[in-house]
C-alpha positions in Angstrom: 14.2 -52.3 -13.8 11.3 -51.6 -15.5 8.3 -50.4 -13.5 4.5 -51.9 -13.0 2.4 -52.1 -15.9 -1.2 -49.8 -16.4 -3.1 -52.5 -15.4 -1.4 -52.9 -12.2 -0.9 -49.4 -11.3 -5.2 -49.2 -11.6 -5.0 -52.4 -9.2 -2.4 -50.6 -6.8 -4.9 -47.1 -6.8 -8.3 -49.5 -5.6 -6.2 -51.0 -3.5 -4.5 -47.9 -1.6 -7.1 -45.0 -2.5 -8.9 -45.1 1.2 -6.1 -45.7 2.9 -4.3 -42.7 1.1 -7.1 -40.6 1.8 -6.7 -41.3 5.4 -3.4 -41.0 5.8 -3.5 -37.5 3.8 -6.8 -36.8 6.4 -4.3 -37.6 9.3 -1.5 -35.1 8.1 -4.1 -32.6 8.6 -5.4 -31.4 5.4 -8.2 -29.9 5.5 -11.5 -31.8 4.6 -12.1 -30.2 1.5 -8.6 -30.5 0.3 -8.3 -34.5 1.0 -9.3 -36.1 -2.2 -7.4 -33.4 -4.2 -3.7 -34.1 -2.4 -4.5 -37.9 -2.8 -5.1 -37.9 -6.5 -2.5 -35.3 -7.4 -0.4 -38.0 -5.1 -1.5 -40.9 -7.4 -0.9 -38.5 -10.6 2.5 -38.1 -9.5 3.4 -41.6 -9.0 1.4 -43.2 -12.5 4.0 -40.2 -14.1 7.1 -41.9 -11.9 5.6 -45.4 -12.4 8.7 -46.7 -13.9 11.1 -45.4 -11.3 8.7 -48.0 -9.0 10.4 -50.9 -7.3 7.7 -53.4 -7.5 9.3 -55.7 -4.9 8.5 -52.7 -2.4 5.4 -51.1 -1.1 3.3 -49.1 -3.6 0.8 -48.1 -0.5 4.6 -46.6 1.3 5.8 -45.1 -2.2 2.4 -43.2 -2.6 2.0 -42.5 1.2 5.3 -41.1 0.5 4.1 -39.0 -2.7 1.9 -37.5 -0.4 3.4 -36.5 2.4 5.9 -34.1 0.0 2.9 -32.9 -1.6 1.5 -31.9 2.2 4.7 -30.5 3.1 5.2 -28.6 0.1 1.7 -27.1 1.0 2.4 -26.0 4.1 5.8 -24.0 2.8 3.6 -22.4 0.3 1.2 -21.3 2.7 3.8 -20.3 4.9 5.0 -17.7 2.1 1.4 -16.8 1.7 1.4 -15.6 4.7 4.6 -13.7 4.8 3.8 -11.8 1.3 0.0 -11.1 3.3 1.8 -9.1 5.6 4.4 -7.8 3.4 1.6 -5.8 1.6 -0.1 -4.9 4.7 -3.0 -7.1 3.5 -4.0 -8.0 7.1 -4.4 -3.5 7.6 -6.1 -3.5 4.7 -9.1 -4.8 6.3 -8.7 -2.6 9.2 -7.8 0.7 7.0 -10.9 1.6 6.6 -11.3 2.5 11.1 -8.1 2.7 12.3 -8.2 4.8 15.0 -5.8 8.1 16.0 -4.0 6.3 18.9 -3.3 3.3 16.4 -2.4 5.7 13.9 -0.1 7.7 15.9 1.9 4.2 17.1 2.3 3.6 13.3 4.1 6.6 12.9 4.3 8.9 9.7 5.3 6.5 7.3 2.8 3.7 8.9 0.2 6.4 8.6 1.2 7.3 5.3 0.7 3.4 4.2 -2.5 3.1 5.7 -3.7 6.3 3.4 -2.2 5.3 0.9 -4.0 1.5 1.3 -7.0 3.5 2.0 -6.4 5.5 -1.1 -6.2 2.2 -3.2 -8.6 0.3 -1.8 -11.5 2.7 -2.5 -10.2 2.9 -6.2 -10.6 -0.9 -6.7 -13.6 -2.1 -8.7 -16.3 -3.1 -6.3 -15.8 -7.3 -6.8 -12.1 -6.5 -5.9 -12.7 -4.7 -2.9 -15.4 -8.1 -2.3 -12.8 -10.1 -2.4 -10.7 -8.4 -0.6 -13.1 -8.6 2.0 -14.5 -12.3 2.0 -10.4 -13.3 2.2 -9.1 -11.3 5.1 -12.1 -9.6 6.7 -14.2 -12.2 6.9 -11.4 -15.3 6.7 -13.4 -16.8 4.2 -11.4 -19.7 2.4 -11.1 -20.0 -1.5 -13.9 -22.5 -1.9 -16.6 -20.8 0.4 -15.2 -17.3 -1.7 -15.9 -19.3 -5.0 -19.2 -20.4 -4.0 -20.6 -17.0 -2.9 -19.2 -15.7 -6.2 -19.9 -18.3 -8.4 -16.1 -18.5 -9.2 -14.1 -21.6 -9.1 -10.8 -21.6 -6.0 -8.5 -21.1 -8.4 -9.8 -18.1 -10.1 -10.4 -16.9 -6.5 -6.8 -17.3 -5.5 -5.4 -15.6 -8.5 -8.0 -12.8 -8.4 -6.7 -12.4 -5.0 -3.1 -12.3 -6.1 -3.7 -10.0 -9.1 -5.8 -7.4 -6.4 -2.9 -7.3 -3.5 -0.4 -7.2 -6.7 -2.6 -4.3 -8.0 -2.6 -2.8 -4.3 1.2 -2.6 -3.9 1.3 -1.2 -7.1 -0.8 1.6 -6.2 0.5 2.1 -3.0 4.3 2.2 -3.8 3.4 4.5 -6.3 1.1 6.7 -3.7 4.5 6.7 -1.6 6.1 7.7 -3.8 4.5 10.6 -4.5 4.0 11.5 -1.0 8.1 11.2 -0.9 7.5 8.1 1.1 9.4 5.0 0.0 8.3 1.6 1.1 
């Protein structure tokens, strides 16, 4: 079966685009994240237009698009978070005034990561350590951080992602040297 034609696929996006955009709104995306789901949603099904049933529901099928995209989202996130904490990104922010009863909980080799995080942080270039910052000091999403750096999100996130990949780096090496391993 072959699938709708362009001219119908432009009819189908007018006539599902709000209705998309509140359904991807209800999900809970975040405002600023809304428009960007629905058209990578409407992207996905113009490249899959020909696996389209047109005797069903274009509105479901893209509602559908969407939802998986959401989803997909969150799992990402979700392994966000767990390499964050992997490279003791959420003590990085807190290296620089840990105090000694914190310290002495951490034990020698949590002590030993926190100097060597200290270590590393203070050898980053200064936008780096800004970053750094923004992100997980100051919980600043990737679109405010792009704003206040005149960056786009993008070239925040993998900034971020090159400076915690840089900061491991360092600090397994540090470690290592100290006779640590991590």
């Amino acid at each position: 079966m072959t699938g709708p034609t362009t001219e119908t696929f432009i009819e189908y996006v007018r006539e599902n685009h709000a209705g998309l955009r509140g359904f991807v709104r209800s999900l809970g995306v975040a405002p600023m994240w809304v428009d960007d789901i629905a058209q990578e949603a409407f992207v996905i099904a113009y490249e899959r237009l020909d696996e389209f049933d047109v005797d069903r529901d274009f509105g479901a099928w893209v509602r559908g698009i969407a939802r998986n995209l959401v989803i997909n989202e969150r799992r990402k996130d979700a392994r966000r978070k767990r390499i964050i904490a992997d490279n003791l990104t959420d003590v990085l922010v807190r290296s620089s005034s840990v105090p000694e009863t914190e310290a002495e909980e951490l034990g020698d080799r949590g002590t030993a990561k926190v100097a060597a995080l200290r270590q590393c942080m203070m050898e980053l270039p200064e936008k780096s350590r800004a970053l750094i910052k923004a992100r997980y000091e100051e919980d600043e999403s990737a679109p405010d951080i792009a704003d206040r750096f005149e960056m786009k999100a993008p070239a925040v996130r993998k900034a971020l992602e090159r400076v915690r990949e840089a900061l491991r780096k360092c600090m397994d090496e540090k470690l290592r040297l100290a006779g640590m391993q991590t």
